[in-house]
TORKOL-4160 file (C-alpha; in steps of 0.2 Angstrom, whole numbers, padded with zeros to 4 digits, m for minus):
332
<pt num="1" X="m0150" Y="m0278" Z="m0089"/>
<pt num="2" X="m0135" Y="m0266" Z="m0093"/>
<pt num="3" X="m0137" Y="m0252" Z="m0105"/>
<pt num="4" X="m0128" Y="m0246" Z="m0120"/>
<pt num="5" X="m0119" Y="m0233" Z="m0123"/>
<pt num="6" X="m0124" Y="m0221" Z="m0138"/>
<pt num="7" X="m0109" Y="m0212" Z="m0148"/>
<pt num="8" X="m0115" Y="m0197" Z="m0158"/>
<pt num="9" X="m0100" Y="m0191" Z="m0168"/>
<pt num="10" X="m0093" Y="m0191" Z="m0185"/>
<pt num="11" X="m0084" Y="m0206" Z="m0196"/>
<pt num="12" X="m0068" Y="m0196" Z="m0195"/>
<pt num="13" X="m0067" Y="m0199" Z="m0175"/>
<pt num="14" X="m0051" Y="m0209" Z="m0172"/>
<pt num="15" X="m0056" Y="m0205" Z="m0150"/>
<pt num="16" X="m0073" Y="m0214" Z="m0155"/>
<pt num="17" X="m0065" Y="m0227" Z="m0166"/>
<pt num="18" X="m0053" Y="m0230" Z="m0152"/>
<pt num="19" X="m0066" Y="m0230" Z="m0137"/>
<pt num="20" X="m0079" Y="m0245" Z="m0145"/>
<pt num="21" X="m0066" Y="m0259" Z="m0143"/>
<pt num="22" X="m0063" Y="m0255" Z="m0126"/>
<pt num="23" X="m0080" Y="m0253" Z="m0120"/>
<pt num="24" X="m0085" Y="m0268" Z="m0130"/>
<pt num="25" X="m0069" Y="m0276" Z="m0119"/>
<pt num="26" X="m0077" Y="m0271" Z="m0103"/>
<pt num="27" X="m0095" Y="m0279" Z="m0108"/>
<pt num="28" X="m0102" Y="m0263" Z="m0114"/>
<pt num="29" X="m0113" Y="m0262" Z="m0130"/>
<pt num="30" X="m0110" Y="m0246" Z="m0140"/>
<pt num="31" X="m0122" Y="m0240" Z="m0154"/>
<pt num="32" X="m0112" Y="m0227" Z="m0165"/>
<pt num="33" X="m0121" Y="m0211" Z="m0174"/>
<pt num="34" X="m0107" Y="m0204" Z="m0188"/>
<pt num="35" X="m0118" Y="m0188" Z="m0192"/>
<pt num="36" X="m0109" Y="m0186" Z="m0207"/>
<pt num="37" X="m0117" Y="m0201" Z="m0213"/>
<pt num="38" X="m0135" Y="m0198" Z="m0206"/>
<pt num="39" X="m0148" Y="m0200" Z="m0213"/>
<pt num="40" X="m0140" Y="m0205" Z="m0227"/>
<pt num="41" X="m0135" Y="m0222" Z="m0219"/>
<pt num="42" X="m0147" Y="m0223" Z="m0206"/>
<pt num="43" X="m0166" Y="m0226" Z="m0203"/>
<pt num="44" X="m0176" Y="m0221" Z="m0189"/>
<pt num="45" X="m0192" Y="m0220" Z="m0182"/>
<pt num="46" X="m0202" Y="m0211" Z="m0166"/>
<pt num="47" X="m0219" Y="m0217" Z="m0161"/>
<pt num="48" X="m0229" Y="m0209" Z="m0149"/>
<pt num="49" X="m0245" Y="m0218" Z="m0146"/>
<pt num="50" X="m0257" Y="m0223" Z="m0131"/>
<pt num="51" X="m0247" Y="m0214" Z="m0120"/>
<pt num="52" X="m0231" Y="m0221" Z="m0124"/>
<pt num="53" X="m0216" Y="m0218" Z="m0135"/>
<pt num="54" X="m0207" Y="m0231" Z="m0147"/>
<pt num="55" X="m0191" Y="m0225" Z="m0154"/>
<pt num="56" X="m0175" Y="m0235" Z="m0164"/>
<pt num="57" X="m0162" Y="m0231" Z="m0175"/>
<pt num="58" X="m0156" Y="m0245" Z="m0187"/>
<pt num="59" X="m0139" Y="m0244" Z="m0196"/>
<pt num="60" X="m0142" Y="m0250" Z="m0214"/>
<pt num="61" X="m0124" Y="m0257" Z="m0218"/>
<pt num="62" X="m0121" Y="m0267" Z="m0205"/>
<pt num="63" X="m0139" Y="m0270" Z="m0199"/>
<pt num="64" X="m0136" Y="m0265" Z="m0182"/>
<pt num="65" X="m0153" Y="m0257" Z="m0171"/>
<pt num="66" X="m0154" Y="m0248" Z="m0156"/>
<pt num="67" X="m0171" Y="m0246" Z="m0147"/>
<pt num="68" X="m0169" Y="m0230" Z="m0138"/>
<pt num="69" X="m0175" Y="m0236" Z="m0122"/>
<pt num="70" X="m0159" Y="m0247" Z="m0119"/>
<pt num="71" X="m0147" Y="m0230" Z="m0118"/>
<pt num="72" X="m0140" Y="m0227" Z="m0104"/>
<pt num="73" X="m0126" Y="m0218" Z="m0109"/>
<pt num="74" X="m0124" Y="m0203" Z="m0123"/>
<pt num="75" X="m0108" Y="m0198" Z="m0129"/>
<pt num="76" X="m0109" Y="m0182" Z="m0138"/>
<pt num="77" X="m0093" Y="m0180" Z="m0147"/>
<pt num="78" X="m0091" Y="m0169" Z="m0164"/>
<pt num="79" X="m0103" Y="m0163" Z="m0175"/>
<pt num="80" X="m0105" Y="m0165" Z="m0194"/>
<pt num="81" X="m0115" Y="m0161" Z="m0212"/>
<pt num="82" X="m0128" Y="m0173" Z="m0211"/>
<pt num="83" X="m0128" Y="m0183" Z="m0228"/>
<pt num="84" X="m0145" Y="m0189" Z="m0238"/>
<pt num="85" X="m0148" Y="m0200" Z="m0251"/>
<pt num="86" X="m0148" Y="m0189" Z="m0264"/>
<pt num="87" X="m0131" Y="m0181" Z="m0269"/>
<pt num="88" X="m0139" Y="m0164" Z="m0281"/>
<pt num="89" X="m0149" Y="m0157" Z="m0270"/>
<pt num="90" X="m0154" Y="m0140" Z="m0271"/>
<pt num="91" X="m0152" Y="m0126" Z="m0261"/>
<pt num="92" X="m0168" Y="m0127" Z="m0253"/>
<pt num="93" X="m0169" Y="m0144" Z="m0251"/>
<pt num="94" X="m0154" Y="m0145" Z="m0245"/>
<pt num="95" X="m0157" Y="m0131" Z="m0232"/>
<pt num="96" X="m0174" Y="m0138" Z="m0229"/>
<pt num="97" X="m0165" Y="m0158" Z="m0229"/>
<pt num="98" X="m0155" Y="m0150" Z="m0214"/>
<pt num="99" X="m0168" Y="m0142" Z="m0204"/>
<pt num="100" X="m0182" Y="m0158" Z="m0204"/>
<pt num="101" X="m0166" Y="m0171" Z="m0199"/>
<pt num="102" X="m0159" Y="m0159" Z="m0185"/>
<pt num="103" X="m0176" Y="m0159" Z="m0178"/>
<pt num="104" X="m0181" Y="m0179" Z="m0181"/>
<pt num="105" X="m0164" Y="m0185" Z="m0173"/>
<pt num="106" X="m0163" Y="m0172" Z="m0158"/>
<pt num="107" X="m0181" Y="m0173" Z="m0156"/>
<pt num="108" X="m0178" Y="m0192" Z="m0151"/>
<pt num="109" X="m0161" Y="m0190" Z="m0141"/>
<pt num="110" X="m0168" Y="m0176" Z="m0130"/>
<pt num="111" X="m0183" Y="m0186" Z="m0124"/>
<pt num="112" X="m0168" Y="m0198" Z="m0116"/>
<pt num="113" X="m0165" Y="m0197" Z="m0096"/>
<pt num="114" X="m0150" Y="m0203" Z="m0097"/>
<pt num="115" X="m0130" Y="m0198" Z="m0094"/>
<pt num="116" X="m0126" Y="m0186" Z="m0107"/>
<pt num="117" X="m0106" Y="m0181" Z="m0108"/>
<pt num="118" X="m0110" Y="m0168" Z="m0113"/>
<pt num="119" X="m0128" Y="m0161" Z="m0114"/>
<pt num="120" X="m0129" Y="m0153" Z="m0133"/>
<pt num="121" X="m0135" Y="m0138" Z="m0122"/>
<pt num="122" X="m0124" Y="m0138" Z="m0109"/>
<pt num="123" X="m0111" Y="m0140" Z="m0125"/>
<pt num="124" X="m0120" Y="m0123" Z="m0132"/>
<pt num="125" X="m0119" Y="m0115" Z="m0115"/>
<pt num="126" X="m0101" Y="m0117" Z="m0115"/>
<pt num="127" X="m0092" Y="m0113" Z="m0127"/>
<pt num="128" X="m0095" Y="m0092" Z="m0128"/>
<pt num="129" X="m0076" Y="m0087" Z="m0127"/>
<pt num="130" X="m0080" Y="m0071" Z="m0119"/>
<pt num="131" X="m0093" Y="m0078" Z="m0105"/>
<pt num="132" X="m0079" Y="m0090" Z="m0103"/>
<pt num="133" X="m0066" Y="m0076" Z="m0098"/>
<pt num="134" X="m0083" Y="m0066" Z="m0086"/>
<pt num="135" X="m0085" Y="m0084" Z="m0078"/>
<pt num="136" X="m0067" Y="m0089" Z="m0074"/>
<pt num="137" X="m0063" Y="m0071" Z="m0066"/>
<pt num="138" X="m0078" Y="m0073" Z="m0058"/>
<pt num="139" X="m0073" Y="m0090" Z="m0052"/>
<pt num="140" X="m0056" Y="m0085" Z="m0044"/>
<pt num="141" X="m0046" Y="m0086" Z="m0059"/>
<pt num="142" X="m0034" Y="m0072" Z="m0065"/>
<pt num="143" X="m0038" Y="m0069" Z="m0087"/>
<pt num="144" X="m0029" Y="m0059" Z="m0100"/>
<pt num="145" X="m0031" Y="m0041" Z="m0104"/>
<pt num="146" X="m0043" Y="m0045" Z="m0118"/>
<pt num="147" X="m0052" Y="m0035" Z="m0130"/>
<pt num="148" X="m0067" Y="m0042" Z="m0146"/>
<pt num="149" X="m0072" Y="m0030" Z="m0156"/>
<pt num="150" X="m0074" Y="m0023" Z="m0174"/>
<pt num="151" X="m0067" Y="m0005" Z="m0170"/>
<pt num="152" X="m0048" Y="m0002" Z="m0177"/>
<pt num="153" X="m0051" Y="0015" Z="m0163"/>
<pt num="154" X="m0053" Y="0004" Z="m0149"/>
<pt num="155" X="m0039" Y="m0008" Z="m0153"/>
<pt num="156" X="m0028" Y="0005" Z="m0154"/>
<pt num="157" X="m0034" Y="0010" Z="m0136"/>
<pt num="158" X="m0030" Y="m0008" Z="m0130"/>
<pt num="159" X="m0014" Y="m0007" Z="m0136"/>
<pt num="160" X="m0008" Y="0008" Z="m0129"/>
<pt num="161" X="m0018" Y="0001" Z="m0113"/>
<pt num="162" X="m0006" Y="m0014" Z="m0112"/>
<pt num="163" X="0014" Y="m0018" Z="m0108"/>
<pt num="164" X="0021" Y="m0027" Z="m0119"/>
<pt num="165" X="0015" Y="m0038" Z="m0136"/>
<pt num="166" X="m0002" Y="m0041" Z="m0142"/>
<pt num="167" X="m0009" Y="m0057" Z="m0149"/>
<pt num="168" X="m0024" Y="m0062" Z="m0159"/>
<pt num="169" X="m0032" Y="m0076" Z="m0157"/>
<pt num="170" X="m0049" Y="m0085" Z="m0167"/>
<pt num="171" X="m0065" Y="m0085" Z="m0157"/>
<pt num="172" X="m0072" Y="m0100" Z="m0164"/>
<pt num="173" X="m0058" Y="m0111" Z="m0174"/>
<pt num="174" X="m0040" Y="m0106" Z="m0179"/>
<pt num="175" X="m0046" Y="m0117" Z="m0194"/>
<pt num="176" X="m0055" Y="m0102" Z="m0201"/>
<pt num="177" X="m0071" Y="m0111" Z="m0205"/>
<pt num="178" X="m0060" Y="m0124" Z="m0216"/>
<pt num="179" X="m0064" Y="m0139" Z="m0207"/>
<pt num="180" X="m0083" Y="m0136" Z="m0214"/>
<pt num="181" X="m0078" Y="m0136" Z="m0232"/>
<pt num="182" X="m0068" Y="m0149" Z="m0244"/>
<pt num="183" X="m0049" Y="m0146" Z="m0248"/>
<pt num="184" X="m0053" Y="m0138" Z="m0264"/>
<pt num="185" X="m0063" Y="m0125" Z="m0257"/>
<pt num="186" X="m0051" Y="m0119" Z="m0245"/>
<pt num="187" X="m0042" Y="m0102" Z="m0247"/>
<pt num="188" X="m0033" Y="m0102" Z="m0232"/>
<pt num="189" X="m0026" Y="m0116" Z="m0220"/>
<pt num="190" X="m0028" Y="m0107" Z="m0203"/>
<pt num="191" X="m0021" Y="m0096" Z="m0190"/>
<pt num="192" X="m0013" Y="m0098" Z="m0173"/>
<pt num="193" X="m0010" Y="m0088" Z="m0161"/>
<pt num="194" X="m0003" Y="m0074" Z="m0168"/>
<pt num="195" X="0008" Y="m0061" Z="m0161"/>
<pt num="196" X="0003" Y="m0042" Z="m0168"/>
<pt num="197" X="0016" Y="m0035" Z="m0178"/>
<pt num="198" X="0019" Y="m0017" Z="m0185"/>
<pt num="199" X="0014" Y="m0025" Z="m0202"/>
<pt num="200" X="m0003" Y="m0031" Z="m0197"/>
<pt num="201" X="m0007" Y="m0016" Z="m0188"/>
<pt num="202" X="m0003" Y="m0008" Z="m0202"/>
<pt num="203" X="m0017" Y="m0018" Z="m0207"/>
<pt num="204" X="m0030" Y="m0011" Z="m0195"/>
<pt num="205" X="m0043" Y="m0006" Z="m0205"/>
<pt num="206" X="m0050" Y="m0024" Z="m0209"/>
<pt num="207" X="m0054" Y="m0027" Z="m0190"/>
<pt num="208" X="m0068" Y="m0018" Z="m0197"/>
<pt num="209" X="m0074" Y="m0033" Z="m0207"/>
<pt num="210" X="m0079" Y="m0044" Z="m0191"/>
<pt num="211" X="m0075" Y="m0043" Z="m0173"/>
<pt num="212" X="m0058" Y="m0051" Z="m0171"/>
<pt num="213" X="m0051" Y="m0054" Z="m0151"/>
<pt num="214" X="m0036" Y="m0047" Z="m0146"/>
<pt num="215" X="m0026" Y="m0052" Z="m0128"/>
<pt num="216" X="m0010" Y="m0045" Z="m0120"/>
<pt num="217" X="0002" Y="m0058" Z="m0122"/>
<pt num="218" X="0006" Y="m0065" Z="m0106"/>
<pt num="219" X="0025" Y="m0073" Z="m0104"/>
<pt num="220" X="0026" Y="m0091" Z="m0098"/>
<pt num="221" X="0035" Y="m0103" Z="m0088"/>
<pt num="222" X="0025" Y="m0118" Z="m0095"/>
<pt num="223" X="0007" Y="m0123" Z="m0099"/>
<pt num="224" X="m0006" Y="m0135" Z="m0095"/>
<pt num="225" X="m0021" Y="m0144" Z="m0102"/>
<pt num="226" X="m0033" Y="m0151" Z="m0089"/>
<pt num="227" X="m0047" Y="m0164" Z="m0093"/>
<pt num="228" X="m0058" Y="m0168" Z="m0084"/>
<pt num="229" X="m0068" Y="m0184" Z="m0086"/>
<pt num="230" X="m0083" Y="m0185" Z="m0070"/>
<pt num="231" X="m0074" Y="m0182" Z="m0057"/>
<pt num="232" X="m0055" Y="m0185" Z="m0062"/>
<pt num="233" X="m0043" Y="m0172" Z="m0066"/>
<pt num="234" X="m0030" Y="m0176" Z="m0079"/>
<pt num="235" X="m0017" Y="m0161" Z="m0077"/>
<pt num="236" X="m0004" Y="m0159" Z="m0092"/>
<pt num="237" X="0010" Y="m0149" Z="m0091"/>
<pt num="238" X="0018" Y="m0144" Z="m0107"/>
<pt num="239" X="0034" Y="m0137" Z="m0108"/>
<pt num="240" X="0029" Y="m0126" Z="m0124"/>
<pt num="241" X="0043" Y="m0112" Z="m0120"/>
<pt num="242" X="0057" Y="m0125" Z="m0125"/>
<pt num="243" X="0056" Y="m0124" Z="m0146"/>
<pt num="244" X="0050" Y="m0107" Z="m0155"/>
<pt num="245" X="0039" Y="m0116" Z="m0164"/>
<pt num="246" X="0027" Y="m0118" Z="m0148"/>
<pt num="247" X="0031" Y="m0103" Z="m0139"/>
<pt num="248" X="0016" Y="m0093" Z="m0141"/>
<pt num="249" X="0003" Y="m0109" Z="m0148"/>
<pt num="250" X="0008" Y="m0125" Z="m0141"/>
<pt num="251" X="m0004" Y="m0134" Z="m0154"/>
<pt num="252" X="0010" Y="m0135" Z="m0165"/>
<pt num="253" X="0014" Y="m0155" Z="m0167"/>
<pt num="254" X="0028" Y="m0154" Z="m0176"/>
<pt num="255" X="0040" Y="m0147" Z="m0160"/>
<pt num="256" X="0045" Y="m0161" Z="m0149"/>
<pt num="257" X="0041" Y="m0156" Z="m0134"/>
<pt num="258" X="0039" Y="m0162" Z="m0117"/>
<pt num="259" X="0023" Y="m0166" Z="m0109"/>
<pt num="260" X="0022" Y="m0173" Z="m0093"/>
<pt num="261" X="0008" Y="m0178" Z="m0077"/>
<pt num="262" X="0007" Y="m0167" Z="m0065"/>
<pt num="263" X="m0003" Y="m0164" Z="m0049"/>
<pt num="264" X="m0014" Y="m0149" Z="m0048"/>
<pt num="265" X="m0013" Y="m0140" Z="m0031"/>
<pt num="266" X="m0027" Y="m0145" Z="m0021"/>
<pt num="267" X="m0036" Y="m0127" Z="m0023"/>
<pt num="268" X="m0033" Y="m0127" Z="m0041"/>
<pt num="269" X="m0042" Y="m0143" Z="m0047"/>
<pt num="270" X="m0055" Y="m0139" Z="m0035"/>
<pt num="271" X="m0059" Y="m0123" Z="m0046"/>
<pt num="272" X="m0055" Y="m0132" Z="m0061"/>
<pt num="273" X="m0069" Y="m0145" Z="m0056"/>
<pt num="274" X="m0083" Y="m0131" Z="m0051"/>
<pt num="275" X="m0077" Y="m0123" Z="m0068"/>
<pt num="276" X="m0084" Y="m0137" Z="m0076"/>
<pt num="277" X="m0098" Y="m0143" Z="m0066"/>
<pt num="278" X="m0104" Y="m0124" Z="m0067"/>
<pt num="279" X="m0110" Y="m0128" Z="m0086"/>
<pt num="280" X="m0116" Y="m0146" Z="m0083"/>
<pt num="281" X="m0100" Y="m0154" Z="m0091"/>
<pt num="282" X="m0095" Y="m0169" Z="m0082"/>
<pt num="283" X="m0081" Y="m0167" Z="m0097"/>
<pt num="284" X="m0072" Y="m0152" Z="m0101"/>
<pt num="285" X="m0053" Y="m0148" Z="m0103"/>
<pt num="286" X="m0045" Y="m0131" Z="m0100"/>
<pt num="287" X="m0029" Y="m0124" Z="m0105"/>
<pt num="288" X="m0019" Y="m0112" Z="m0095"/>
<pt num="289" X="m0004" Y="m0105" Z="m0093"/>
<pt num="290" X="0010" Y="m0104" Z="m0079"/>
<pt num="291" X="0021" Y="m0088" Z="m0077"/>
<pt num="292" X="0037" Y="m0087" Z="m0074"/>
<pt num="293" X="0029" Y="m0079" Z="m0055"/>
<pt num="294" X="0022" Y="m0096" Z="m0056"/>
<pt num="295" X="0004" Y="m0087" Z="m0056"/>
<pt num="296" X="m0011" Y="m0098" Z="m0065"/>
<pt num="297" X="m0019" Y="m0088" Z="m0080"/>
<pt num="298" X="m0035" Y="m0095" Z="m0088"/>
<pt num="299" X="m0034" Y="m0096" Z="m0106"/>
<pt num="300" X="m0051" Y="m0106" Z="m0113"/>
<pt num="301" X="m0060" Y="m0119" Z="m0110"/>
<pt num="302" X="m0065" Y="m0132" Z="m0124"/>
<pt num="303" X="m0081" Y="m0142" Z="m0118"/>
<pt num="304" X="m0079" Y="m0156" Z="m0132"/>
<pt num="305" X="m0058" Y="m0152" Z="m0131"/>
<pt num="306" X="m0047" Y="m0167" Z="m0140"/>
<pt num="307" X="m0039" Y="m0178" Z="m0127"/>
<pt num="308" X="m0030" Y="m0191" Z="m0137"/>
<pt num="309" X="m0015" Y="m0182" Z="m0143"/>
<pt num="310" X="m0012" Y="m0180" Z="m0122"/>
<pt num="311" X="m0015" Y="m0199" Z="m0120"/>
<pt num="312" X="m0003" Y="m0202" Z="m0133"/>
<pt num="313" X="0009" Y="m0190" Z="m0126"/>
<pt num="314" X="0007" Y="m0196" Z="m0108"/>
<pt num="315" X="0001" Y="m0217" Z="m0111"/>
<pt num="316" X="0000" Y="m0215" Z="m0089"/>
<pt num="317" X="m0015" Y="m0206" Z="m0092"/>
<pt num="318" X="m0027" Y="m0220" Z="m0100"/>
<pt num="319" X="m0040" Y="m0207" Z="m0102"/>
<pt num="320" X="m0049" Y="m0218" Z="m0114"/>
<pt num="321" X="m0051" Y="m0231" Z="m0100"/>
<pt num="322" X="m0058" Y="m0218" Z="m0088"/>
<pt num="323" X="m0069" Y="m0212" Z="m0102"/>
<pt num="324" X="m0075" Y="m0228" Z="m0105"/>
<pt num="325" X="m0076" Y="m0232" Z="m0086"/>
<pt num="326" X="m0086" Y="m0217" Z="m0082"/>
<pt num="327" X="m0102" Y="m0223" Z="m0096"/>
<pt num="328" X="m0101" Y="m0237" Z="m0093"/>
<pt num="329" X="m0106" Y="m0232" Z="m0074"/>
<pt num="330" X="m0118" Y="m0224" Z="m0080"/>
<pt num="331" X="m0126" Y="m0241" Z="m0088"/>
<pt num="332" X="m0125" Y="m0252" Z="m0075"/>
């Protein structure tokens, strides 16, 4: 008998909400997980006894179960607050609330052999910005100049140490943390990448505060963004230099700008794929850039990376298809 597929995510996940109906369309059962509504909406239990182990997990508004036994597929997407029955929780409890349902609910989904994309571990192991840039040198690619650090002396050494602009860049989201807190707690909407100015190096001194990452800015021809689902390559190549407003971050959707398939040279996917396969990701999408020497600089990789906008962008793709295609492999 087939499997199902398992989708841990959040409710605002339009690639989930978009991924059910074709995998229910190809004859595949999906269960979802929106964490953001967990346990709050959800009931579960493990048993272990006589040897053996009983799990499920039953969503109470549309009375949907799923015994653990019948995954054959996990799809680990984005995380979330968990949420709990009681809205006023204090501090503790809530800190306490936390703790006990991370442990209940990845107690149970570690026990599964199964297909993860990708492995919460594996997802942890990934996503260190610095290791990322160790690894990819070690790996063939060519990185950035880059400096982290919390000393306004060393800065000033990088900068002297470079030709040409600096840039600064967020470590872990360019949201500043705001995509953890409602709209009327945020002080700040976010920051791109960010070219270094006189006026913000005037500004030193509050490098002090935290480390903050600094890169030489490195020109370019064009970039690309390259998923890979299993063991297919999905390279896009996006013409960012051709409107101000993406020159230096291309993850400004407001510039229409062209993106287009392109075909990786052979050698280049290759290292793409072991890149990814390196961590345990059977998904991953890296960005990098193209020079105008036509030389392949490693930016980041993004081991849980949004792919919709590209599909949307480039409908040739259908990377929602060969998502769906490559779980469902898995639960045959």
């Amino acid at each position: 008998m087939a499997k199902k597929v398992l989708i841990v995510s959040n409710s605002a996940d339009l690639h989930v909400d978009l991924l059910i109906p074709i995998l229910q369309a190809k004859g595949c059962a999906a269960f979802r997980i929106d964490l953001d509504a967990f346990p709050r909406d959800y009931q579960s239990a493990q048993w272990f006894a006589a040897g053996s182990l009983r799990q499920w997990i039953r969503h109470l508004p549309s009375g949907e179960a799923l015994d653990l036994a019948e995954v054959g597929a996990i799809w680990s997407r984005k995380p979330a607050e968990f949420s709990f029955l009681s809205p006023d929780l204090g501090v503790q409890e809530r800190i306490y609330a936390r703790a006990e349902t991370e442990q209940a609910l990845f107690g149970m989904l570690y026990t599964l052999d199964c297909f993860w994309m990708s492995h919460p571990l594996a997802l942890r192991g990934a996503m260190w910005k610095g290791e990322q840039l160790q690894r990819a040198a070690r790996m063939g690619f060519r990185i950035p100049a880059s400096l982290t650090t919390n000393s306004p002396a060393e800065v000033k050494a990088f900068r002297a140490s470079i030709d040409g602009p600096m840039i600064f860049k967020a470590l872990s989201s360019p949201n500043l943390g705001g995509e953890d807190l409602d709209d009327n707690e945020r002080v700040a909407q976010g920051i791109g990448t960010t070219v270094v100015d006189d006026a913000m190096f005037e500004q030193l001194d509050s490098v002090g505060e935290l480390a903050c990452h600094f890169q030489e800015y490195i020109p370019k021809l064009y970039e690309l963004r390259v998923t890979i689902i299993g063991e297919r390559v999905f390279a896009a190549k996006i013409h960012s230099q051709d409107d101000e407003r993406t020159a230096i971050d291309s993850r400004d959707m407001s510039a229409d700008i062209l993106y287009e398939a392109t075909v990786l040279p052979d050698a280049l996917r290759e290292r793409c794929l072991a890149f990814a396969r390196s961590y345990g990701l059977p998904y991953s999408a890296l960005d990098l850039i193209v020079t105008p020497n036509e030389d392949i600089v490693f930016l980041e990789n993004n081991p849980v990376g949004q792919f919709l906008y590209i599909e949307q962008l480039i409908p040739a793709f259908a990377m929602l298809d060969a998502l769906a295609d490559r779980l469902i492999l898995e639960c045959a």
